[in-house]
N, C-alpha and C positions, 0 to 999 in steps of 0.2 A: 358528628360535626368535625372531630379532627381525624375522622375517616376522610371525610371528604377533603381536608386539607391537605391530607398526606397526600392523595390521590393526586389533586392538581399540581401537586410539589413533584412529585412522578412526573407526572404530565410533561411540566415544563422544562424537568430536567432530562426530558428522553427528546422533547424538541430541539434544545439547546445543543446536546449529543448530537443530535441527527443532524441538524445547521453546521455544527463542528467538522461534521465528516464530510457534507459536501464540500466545505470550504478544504479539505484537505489536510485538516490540522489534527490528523489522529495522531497517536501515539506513536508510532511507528517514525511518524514524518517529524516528532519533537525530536526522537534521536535521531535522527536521521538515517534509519534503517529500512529495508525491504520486510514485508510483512514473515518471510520465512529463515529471517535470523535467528542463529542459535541463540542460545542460555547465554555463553561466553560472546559472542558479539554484544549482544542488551548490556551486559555489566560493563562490556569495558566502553563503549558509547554514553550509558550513562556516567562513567567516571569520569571520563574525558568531560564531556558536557558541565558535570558539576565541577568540575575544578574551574571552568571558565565562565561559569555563572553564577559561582556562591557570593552572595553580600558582601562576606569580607575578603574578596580576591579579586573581587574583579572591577573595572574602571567605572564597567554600567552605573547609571542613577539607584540608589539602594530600591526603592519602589520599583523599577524594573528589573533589576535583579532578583529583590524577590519571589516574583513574578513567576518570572520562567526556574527560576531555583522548583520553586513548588509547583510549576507544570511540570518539569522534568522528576521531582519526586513523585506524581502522583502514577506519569508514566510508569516507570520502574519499577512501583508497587503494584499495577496490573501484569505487566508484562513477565516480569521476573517469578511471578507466581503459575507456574502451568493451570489452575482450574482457572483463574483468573482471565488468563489469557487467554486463552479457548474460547469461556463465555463472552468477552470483548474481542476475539476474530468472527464467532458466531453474530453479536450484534453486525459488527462489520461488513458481513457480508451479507445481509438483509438490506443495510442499508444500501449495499449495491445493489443490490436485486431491487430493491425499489426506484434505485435512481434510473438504471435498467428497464424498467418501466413506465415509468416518464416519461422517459427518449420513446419508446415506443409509442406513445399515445401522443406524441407530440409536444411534451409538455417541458421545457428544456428551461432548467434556470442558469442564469447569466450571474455567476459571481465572480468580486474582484478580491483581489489578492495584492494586497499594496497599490502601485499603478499601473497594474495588468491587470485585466476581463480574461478571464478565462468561459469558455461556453462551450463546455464538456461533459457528458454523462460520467466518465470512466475518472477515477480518483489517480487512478495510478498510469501511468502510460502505457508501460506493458500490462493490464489488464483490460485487455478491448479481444474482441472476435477478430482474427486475421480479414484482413481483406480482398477479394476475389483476385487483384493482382497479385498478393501475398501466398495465397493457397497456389496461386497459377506459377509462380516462382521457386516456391518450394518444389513441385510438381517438377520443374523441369532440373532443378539440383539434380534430386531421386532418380528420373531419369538419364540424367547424365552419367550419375554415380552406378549405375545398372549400366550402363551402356561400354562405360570405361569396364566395369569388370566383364562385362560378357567379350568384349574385343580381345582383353588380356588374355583370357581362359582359351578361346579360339587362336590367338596367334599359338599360345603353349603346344595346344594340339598340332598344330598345323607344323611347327618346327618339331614335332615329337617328344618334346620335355616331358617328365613326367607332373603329375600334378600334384 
């Protein structure tokens, strides 16, 4: 019986998780970091954060300060721990790869974020697949950049420089 409790307690705390991340409110986005910040970025984010969020510092209503006080403590005890972190980037990216497959099958949730809708597969902005104008843009950089040195290289010869 309290197998089966614990299990549901799972359950709804891996849904709960998984709702958090689509809405974008991982760990990362409490400090306000990129998912491949250092050690030393994570501590001085979270310092900075807690000096402006602790109950007895800051102007907030105490009940919302607490709040985020102990959302940004619970961060910093994942993050700041390497096994920890890992196994919450690993959740994370499941949870993209699911959301990944959503968008694939057509199946596209519409969440709000304060008084914006956002209706996006992708958590992060820069984590999307380029797009064929993109790859087609890059494409002619590269080419330009080959085309500047091969002209260089040809004028050298041509005036006899050596190379």
């Amino acid at each position: 019986m309290t197998q089966d409790r614990t299990r549901g307690n799972d359950r709804s705390k891996a849904y709960k998780w998984l709702s958090a991340v689509q809405l974008g409110t991982s760990y990362y986005d409490l400090l306000g970091l990129h998912p491949s910040a250092s050690a030393m970025e994570i501590r001085r984010a979270y310092r900075e954060l807690s000096k402006r969020y602790h109950p007895d510092t800051t102007e907030l209503p105490i009940s919302v300060a607490t709040l985020k006080f102990q959302q940004l403590n619970e961060a910093y005890a994942v993050l700041s721990n390497p096994a920890r972190r890992s196994d919450y980037d690993d959740r994370l990216r499941a949870a993209r790869w699911m959301a990944m497959q959503a968008a694939a099958d057509g199946d596209f949730r519409e969440t709000t974020r304060g008084d914006q809708t956002a209706r996006s597969t992708y958590l992060d902005p820069i984590d999307r697949p380029l797009s064929a104008g993109e790859v087609f843009a890059l494409f002619l950089m590269g080419a330009t950049l080959l085309g500047c040195l091969l002209l260089a290289i040809a004028i050298a010869v041509w005036r006899g420089d050596p190379l």
